[in-house]
C-alpha positions in Angstrom: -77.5 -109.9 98.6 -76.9 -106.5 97.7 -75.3 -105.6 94.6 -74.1 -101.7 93.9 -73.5 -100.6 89.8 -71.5 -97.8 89.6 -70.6 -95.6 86.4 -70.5 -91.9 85.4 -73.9 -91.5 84.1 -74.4 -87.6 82.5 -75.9 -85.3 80.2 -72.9 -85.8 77.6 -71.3 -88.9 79.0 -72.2 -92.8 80.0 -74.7 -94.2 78.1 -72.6 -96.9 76.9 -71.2 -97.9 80.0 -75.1 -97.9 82.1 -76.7 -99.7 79.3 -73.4 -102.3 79.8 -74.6 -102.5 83.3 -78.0 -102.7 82.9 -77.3 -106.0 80.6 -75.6 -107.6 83.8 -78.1 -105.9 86.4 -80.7 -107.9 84.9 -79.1 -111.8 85.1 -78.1 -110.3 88.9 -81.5 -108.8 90.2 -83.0 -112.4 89.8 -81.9 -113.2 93.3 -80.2 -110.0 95.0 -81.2 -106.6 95.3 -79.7 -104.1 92.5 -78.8 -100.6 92.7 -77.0 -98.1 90.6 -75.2 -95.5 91.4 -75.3 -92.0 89.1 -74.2 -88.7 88.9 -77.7 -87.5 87.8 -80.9 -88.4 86.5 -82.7 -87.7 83.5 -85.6 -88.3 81.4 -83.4 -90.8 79.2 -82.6 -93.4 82.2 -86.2 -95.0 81.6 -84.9 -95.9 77.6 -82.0 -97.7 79.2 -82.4 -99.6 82.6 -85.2 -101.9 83.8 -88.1 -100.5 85.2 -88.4 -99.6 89.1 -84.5 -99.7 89.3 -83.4 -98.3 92.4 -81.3 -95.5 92.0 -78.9 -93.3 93.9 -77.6 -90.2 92.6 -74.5 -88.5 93.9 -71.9 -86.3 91.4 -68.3 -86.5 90.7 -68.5 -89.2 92.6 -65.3 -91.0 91.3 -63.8 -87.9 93.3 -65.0 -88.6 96.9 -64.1 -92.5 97.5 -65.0 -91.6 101.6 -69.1 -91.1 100.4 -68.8 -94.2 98.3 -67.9 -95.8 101.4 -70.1 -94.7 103.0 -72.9 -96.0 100.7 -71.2 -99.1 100.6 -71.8 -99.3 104.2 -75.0 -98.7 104.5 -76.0 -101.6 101.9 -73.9 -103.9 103.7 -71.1 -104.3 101.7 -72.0 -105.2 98.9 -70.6 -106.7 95.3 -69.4 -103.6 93.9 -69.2 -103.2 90.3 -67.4 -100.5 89.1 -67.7 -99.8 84.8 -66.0 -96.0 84.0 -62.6 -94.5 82.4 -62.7 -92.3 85.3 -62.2 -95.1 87.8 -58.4 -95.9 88.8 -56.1 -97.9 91.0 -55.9 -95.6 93.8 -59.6 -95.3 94.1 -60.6 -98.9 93.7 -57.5 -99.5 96.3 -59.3 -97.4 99.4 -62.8 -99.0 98.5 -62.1 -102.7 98.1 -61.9 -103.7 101.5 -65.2 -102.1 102.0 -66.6 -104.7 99.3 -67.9 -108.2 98.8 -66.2 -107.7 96.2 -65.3 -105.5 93.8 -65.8 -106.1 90.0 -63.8 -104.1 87.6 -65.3 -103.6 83.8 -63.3 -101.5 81.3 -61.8 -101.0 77.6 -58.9 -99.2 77.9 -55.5 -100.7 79.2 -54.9 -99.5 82.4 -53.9 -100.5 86.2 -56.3 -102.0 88.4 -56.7 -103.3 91.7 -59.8 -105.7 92.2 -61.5 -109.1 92.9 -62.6 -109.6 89.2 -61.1 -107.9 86.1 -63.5 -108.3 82.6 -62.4 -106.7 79.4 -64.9 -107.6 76.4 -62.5 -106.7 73.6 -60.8 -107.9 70.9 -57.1 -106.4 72.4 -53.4 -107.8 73.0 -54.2 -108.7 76.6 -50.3 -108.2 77.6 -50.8 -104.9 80.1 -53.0 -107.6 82.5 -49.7 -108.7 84.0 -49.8 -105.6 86.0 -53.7 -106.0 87.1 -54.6 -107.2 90.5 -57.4 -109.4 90.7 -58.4 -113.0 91.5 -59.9 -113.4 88.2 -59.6 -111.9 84.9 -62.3 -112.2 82.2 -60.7 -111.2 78.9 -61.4 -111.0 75.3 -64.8 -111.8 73.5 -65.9 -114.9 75.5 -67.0 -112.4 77.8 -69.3 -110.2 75.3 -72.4 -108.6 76.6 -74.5 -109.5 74.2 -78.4 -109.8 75.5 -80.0 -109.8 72.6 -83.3 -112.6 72.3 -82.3 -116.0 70.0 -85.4 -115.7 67.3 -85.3 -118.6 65.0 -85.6 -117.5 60.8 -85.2 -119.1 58.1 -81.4 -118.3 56.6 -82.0 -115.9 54.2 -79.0 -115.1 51.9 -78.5 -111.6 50.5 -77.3 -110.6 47.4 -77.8 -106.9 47.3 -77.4 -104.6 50.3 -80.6 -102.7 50.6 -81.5 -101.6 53.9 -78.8 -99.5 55.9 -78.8 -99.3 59.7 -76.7 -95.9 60.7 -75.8 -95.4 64.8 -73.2 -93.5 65.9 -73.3 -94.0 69.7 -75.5 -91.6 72.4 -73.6 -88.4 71.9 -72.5 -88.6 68.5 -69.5 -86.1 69.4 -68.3 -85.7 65.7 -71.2 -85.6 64.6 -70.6 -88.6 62.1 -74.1 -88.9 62.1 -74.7 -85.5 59.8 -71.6 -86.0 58.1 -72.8 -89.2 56.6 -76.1 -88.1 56.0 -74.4 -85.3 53.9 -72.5 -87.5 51.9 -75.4 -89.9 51.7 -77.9 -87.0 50.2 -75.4 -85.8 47.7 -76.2 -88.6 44.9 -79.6 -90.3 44.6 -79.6 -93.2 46.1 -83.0 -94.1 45.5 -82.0 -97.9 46.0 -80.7 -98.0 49.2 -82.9 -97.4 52.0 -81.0 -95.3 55.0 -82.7 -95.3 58.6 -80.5 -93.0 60.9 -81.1 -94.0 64.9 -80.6 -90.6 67.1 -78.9 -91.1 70.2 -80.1 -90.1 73.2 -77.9 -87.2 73.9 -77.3 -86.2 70.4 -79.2 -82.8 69.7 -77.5 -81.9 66.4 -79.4 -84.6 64.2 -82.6 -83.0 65.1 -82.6 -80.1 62.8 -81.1 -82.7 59.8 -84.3 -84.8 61.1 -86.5 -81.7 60.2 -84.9 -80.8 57.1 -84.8 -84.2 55.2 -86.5 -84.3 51.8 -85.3 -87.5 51.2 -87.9 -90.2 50.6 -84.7 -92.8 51.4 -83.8 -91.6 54.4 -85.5 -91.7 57.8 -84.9 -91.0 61.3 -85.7 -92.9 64.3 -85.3 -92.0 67.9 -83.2 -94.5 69.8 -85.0 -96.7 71.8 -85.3 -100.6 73.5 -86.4 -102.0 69.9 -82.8 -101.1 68.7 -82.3 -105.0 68.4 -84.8 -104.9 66.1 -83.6 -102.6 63.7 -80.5 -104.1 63.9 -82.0 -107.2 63.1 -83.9 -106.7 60.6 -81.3 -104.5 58.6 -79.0 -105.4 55.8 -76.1 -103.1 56.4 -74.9 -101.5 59.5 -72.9 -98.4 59.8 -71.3 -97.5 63.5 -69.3 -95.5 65.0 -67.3 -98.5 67.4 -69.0 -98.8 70.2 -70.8 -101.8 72.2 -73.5 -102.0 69.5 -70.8 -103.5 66.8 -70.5 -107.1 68.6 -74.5 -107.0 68.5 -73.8 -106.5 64.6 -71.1 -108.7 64.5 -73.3 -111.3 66.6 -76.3 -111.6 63.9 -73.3 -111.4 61.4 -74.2 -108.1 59.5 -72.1 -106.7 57.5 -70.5 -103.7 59.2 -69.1 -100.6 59.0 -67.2 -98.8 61.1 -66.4 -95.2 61.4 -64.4 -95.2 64.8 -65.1 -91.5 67.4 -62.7 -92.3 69.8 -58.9 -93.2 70.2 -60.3 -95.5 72.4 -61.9 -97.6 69.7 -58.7 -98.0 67.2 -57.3 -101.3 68.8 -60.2 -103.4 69.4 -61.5 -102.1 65.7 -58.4 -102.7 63.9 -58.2 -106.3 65.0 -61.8 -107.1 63.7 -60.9 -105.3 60.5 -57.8 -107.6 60.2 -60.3 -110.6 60.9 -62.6 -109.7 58.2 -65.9 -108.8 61.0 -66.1 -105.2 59.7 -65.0 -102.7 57.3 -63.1 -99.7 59.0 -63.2 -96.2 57.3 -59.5 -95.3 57.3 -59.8 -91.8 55.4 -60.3 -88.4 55.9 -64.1 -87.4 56.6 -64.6 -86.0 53.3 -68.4 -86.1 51.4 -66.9 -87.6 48.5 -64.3 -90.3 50.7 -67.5 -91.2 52.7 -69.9 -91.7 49.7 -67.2 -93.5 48.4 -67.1 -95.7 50.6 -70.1 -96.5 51.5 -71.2 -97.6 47.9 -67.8 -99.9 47.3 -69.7 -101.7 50.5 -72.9 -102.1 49.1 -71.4 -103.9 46.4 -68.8 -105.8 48.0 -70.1 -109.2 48.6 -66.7 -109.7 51.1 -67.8 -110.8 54.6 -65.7 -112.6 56.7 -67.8 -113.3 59.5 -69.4 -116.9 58.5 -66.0 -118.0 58.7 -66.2 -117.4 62.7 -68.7 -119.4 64.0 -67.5 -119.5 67.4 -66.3 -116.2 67.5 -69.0 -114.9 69.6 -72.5 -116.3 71.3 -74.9 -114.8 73.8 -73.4 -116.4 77.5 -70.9 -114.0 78.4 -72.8 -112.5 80.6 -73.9 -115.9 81.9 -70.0 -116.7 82.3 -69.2 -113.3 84.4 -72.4 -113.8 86.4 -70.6 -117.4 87.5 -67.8 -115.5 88.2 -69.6 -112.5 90.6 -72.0 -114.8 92.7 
């Protein structure tokens, strides 16, 4: 069976979503053939799908639903799944009859017409009245978490040493720099601060060349993220998909939110206790601030969910799709 990913994959836009897919593409591509579908390709794409994907690139195409169709076609109809905020209801309404079916993933809280609906977040799930689709796969049970289960010995920590900082692909705030400045105007000789670089965000470089501080490094994102993340005390994010992987190996969290999109879902894991959301104006001092409250804070609410989250989500949608 064929099985077409589609998603607006571009120089400033879509990492998130394609590394999303990629997750899924790689429980699917066991026994069907996969394919994705993007508006361009880059030397990035190697850092976030599985090797010898096959790949077809056509732009805007969330524009021109008649050539989707026509590449729907001439893969024999296949499962379609669809993962973009530039998808809508009219769009997916000329293209589903063309499909096997057609598989809807997105964040936000909008209309939809499809076979199978999946929103991962932690939202008020009320708007899905006016979703049409045989099934819909909300709230957390449906995580993409991929991340390998590596047994260690439960190690309890009483100081906060080692700080994980990600602020998405793009960075488009350029939280990133805006910590680091806070970050670098006290010594903070006992933490240890490892900045990941997204793939599209060119502004850290120069802070990269710069640094002077023994403290801080830099690191170049990459497929050992997991690693980092596991192996870190602290981590400091910007919202995105990379907090239920924090949230998953219960680190304490931080969470700087980029996007309007972000404030719901990060809001209701605040009120839960599974991070810490900065709620302040992006000052040096209201960021070093709170940053070292934190480190100090032995407050962490996620023991207390043990069921919150676990690693078959994707397991459970892949039941769902084939």
């Amino acid at each position: 069976m064929n099985i077409l990913f589609v998603t607006h994959y571009s120089k400033k836009y879509g990492v998130g979503h394609l590394s999303r897919c990629n997750k899924l593409s790689k429980k699917l591509k066991k026994k069907n053939k996969v394919y994705f579908l993007l508006d361009e390709k880059d030397k990035n794409l190697s850092k976030i799908i599985s090797k010898n994907s096959n790949i077809i690139i056509k732009k805007n195409i969330f524009n021109k639903s008649n050539e989707l169709i026509k590449i729907i076609k001439e893969l024999k109809n296949p499962i379609v799944i669809l993962d973009s905020y530039l998808s809508n209801f009219k769009f997916e309404k000329k293209i589903i009859s063309h499909c096997k079916k057609l598989v809807i993933i997105d964040d936000l809280k909008k209309k939809h017409c499809c076979d199978i609906y999946i929103n991962p977040n932690l939202l008020s799930f009320k708007f899905t009245k006016k979703i049409t689709a045989k099934y819909k796969l909300l709230g957390t049970k449906f995580s993409f978490i991929d991340l390998p289960i590596v047994k260690n010995k439960k190690k309890k920590i009483t100081k906060f040493k080692n700080i994980l900082v990600f602020m998405g692909a793009t960075d488009s705030k350029n939280l990133s720099n805006k910590i680091y400045n806070a970050v670098s105007m006290k010594k903070l000789n006992y933490l240890k601060f490892n900045f990941i670089r997204g793939l599209k965000n060119k502004k850290l470089k120069n802070t990269k060349k710069n640094n002077k501080f023994k403290n801080i490094r830099f690191i170049d994102f990459s497929k050992n993220f997991s690693n980092y993340l596991r192996k870190t005390d602290f981590f400091i994010s910007s919202g995105g998909s990379s907090v239920w992987d924090s949230i998953f190996l219960k680190k304490k969290t931080l969470i700087f939110n980029h996007s309007w999109r972000q404030f719901e879902n990060s809001n209701n894991l605040n009120k839960k206790g599974l991070i810490k959301e900065f709620n302040n104006k992006l000052t040096k001092n209201n960021i070093l601030d709170f940053i070292i409250s934190e480190t100090k804070s032995k407050k962490n609410n996620i023991h207390r969910y043990k069921d919150f989250l676990d690693s078959k989500g994707i397991d459970r949608i892949v039941k769902k799709i084939i």
